[in-house]
N, C-alpha and C positions, 0 to 999 in steps of 0.2 A: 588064832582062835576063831578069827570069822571066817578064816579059810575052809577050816575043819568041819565048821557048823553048815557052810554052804553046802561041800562035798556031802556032808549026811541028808542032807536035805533034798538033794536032788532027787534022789529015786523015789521019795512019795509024794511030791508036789506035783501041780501042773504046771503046763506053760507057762501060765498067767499067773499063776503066784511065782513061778520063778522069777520073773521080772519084776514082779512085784518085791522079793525077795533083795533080787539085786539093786535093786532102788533106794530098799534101807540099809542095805550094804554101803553103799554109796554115799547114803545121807550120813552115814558113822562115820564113815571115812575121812568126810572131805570137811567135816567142819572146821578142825584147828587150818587146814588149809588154805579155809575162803579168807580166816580171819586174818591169816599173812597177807593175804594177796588185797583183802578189800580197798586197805587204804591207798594202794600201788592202782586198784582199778578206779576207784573216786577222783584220785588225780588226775588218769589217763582221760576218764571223763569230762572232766573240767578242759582239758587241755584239747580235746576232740572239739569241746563246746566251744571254746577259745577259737582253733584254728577255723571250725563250720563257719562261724560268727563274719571271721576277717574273711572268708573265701564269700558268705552271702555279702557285705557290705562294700569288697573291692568287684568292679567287673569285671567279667571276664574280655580276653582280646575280639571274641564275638561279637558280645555286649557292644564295646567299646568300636567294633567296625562299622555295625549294625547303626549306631546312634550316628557315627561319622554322615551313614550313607542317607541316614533321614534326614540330617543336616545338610546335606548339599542337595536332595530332592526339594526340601524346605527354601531353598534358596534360590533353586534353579525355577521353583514356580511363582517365588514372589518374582522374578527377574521377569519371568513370561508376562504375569500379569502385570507390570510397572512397562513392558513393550509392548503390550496389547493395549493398555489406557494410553500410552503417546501417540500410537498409530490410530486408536479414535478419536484420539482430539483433533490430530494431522486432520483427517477425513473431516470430521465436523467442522472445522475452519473453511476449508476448501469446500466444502457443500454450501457456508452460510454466503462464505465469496457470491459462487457461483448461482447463490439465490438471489443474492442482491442485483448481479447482472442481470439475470433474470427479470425480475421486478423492474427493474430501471426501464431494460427494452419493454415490458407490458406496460408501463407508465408511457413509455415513448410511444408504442401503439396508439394508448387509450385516446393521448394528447391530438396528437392526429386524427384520430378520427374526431376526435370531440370538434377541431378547427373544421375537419369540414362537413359536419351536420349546421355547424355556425354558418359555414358560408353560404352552406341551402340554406340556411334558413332568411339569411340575407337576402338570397338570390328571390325566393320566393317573396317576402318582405317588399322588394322592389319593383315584382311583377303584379303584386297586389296595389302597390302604389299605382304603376303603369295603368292597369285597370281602372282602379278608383278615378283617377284622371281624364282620362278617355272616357270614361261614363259623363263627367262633367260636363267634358267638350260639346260632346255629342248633344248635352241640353242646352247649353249657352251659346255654342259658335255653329256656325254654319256648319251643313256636311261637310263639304268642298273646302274648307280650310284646313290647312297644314301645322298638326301641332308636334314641335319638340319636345319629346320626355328628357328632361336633362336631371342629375343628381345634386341637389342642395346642399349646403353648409349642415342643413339640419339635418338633413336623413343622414350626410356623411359621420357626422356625430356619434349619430344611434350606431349605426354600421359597426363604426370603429371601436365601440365600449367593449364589445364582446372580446376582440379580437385582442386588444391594448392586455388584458388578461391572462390571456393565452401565452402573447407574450412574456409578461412578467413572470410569471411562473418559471416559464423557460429559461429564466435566469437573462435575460435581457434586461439592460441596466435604465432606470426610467428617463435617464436624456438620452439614453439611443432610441427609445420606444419614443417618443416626442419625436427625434429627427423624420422618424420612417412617419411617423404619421403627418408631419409636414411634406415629407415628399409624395406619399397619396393624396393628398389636401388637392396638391401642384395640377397631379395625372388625371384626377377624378371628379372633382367638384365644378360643374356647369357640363360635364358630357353626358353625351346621350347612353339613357339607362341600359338600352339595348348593347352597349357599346362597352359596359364595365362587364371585367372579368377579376373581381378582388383577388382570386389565387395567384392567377400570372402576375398580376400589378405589385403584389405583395412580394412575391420572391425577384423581382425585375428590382424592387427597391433594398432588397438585401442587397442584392448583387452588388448593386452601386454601392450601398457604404461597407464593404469588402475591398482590399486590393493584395491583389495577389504580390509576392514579394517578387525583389530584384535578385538574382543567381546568386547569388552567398558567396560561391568560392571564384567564381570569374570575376567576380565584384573586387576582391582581397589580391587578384591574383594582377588585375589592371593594373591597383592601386600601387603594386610594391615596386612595377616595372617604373616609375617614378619617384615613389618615395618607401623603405621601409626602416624599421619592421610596420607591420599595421597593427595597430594597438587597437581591444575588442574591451571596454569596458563594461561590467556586468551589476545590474542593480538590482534592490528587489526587499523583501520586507526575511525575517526570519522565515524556516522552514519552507519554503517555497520550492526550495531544492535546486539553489544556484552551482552549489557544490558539484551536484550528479554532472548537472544541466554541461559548466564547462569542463567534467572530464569529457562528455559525450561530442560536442563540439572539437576540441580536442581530436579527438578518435578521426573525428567526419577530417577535419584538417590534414592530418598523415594520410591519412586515405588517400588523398587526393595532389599526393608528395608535396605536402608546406610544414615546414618544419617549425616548432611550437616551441614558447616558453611559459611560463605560469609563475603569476605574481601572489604571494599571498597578502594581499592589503585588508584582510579581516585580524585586526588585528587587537581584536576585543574580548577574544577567545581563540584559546590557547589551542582548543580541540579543533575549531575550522582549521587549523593553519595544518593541524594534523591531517585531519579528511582529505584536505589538497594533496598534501604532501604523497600519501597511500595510491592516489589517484599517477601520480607525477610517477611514482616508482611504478608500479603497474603499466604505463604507458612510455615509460622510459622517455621523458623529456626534462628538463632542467626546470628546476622550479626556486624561484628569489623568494627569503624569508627573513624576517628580522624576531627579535624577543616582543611576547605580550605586551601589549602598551605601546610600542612604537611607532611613530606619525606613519598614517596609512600611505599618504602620498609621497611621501619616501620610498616608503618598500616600489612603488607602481611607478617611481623615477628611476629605482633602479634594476627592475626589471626592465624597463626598456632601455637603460644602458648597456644592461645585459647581451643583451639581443642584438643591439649596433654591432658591440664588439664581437661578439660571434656569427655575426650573421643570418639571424634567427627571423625567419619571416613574419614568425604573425604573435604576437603577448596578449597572452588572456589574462586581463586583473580582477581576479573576486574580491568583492567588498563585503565591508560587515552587513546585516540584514536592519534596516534602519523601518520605523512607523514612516509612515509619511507625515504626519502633522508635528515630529521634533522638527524643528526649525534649525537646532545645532547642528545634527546630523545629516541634516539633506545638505548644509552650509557647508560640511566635510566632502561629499561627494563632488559636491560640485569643485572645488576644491584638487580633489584628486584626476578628475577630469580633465581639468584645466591644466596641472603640472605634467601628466602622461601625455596630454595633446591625445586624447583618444578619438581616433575614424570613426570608431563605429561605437554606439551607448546600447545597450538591449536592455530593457525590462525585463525581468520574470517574475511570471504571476499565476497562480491554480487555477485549472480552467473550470474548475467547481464552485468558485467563490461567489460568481456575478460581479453582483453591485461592489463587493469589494475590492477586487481585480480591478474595477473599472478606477475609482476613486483612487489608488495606489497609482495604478498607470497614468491617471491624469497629472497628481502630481509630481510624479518624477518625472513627466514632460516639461513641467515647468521649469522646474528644478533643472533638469543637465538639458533637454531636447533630445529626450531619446529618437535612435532610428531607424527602433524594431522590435518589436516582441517575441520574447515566446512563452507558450504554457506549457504546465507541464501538466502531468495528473490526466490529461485528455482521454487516455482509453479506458477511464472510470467517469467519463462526461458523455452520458446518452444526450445531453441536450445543445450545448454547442452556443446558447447567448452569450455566455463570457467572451467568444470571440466575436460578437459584432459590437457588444459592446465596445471593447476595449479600442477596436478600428474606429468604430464611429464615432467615440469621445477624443482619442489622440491624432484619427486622420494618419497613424503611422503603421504599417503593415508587419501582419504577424509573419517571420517568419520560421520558426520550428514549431512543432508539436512535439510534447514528450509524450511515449508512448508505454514507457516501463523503466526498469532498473539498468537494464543492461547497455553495453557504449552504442551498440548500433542501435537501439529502440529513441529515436530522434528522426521526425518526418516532416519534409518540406511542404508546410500550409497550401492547400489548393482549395480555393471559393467554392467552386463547383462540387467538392468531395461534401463539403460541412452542407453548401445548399441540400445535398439527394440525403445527408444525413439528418438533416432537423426534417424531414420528407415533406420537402417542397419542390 
């Protein structure tokens, strides 16, 4: 029927009502049809909505590469930045180092000059005396008599206040600063003014309470052609760094083809006996050990046992790091001294300390009669008084300097190197 009505239709309509026509064609047509299929398209809907839903809320393998690749750029530049802040701290340690060195030598400068603007001023000081005097003369005594300018107990006094300072500073211990100033006392007091030269007199009496040490290894090497092994007892307060000190000894020993043992008679901690031990394997030499707690002087009797029976030239024994003013402890040392039969006693003391270097070395002279020193810490010592100290209160000669961590930074003491270095 809608067929027939179209076909009649066509030849007096226009375009545009024919599609208009076929539009309501269409809307007649298709309704019972939509109503089959709507509920078929509602659910297809739902089901669209459903799978869009899960495809926006899973990611895609994109997605999923994408976030990968921000995660590992996330990662690779906290990495940069956590090695860019270690390589500035590195830097900033090493710069504050090397500021402090710094600072030490312009301290060392400053000290030196300040000594000798003192010593002009001295000098001047005494040619104003000179004058003063000679003015006297000239109204009281004849022309024609002869007057001696000599330097007085008193003017020596004044002279020396300045300088006694200078010293202390420098880490010069106050009964070495007294000795030197009794030996300018000796050189100075009653000569003629013209006649003093406080700088040369000054380092003339270093010199003297210095003594340069006796050969280390021809000394050990005399000794064994008569009797070995030669037993090197080592003493010294905590931290001081007796441990470094005799691997580094040690080290100088092989060098010099003598063959080594190591005793660990510290035996108050568990962890020295360790340190030794890491030392002993690194250097491949034998080293005598017994458990925590065990009589020191034991372990350092059978260390030198050791050594008999094998033939072992020379036994380094480390002790525990004792104060000086325990009584019990210094009682033990000597003690272990005495059972090892040790040649040689060495102190070890920081060459940064002073006064307290000094004090420690005095009394572990009493205590065993040490018969030699060494410092360590020295190439952080711009000033260099701990070593006249310690010569001048024990009268026993320094013979190593430590110069750093490693086996070979160990340097044989020379007077004349530390004289040009305090710049005298």
């Amino acid at each position: 029927m809608f067929k027939s009505l179209k076909e009649k239709l066509k030849g007096w309509v226009s375009k545009n009502e024919e599609d208009e026509i076929e539009e309501v064609v269409e809307t007649v047509e298709k309704p019972k049809k939509e109503k089959k299929v709507k509920k078929s398209k509602d659910s297809k809907k739902i089901e669209n909505k459903k799978s869009t839903k899960e495809k926006e809320d899973k990611p895609s393998k994109e997605e999923i590469a994408e976030e990968k690749k921000k995660a590992k750029e996330i990662a690779k530049t906290e990495k940069e930045k956590a090695k860019e802040e270690k390589k500035k701290e590195r830097e900033a340690k090493k710069k504050e180092k090397e500021d402090l060195k710094k600072k030490d030598k312009e301290d060392l400068v400053e000290i030196v000059k300040d000594t000798e603007e003192i010593v002009e001023e001295i000098e001047e000081k005494i040619e104003e005396v000179i004058e003063d005097a000679e003015e006297i003369v000239e109204d009281k005594k004849p022309k024609s008599s002869i007057f001696k300018k000599i330097l007085t107990k008193e003017k020596f006094n004044d002279m020396f206040e300045e300088l006694e300072m200078i010293l202390v500073t420098n880490n010069v211990a106050y009964d070495a600063v007294d000795k030197i100033k009794k030996s300018l006392e000796e050189k100075l007091i009653g000569k003629s003014l013209k006649e003093v030269n406080l700088a040369n007199e000054l380092k003339t009496s270093i010199e003297d309470l210095l003594i340069n040490p006796p050969n280390f290894i021809e000394t050990i090497k005399e000794s064994i052609k008569e009797k070995s092994p030669y037993v090197i007892l080592f003493s010294g307060i905590n931290g001081a760094g007796k441990t470094t000190t005799i691997a580094k000894v040690t080290a100088l020993l092989q060098k010099n083809k003598l063959s080594v043992c190591l005793a660990a008679a510290d035996t108050f901690r568990a962890a020295a006996i360790q340190q030794l031990e890491v030392h002993a394997n690194k250097l491949k030499v034998p080293i005598i050990k017994k458990d925590y707690g065990t009589d020191p002087a034991a372990v350092a009797f059978d260390g030198v046992a050791y050594a008999k029976k094998h033939k072992i030239d020379v036994v380094l024994i480390d002790t525990a790091g004792r104060l000086q003013n325990r009584d019990s402890l210094m009682k033990e040392i000597e003690k272990i001294a005495r059972v090892a039969k040790a040649d040689m006693k060495i102190f070890l003391g920081e060459s940064i300390t002073g006064n307290d270097a000094t004090e420690q070395a005095s009394a572990f002279n009493k205590s065993i009669d040490i018969d030699g020193i060494i410092l360590s810490k020295a190439d952080v010592d711009e000033k260099g008084g701990t070593a006249i100290s310690v010569t001048a209160i024990t009268g026993k000669p320094i013979l190593f300097l430590g110069t750093g961590q490693k086996y070979e930074d160990l340097e044989v003491f020379d007077k004349e190197k530390l004289i040009e270095k305090i710049g005298l």
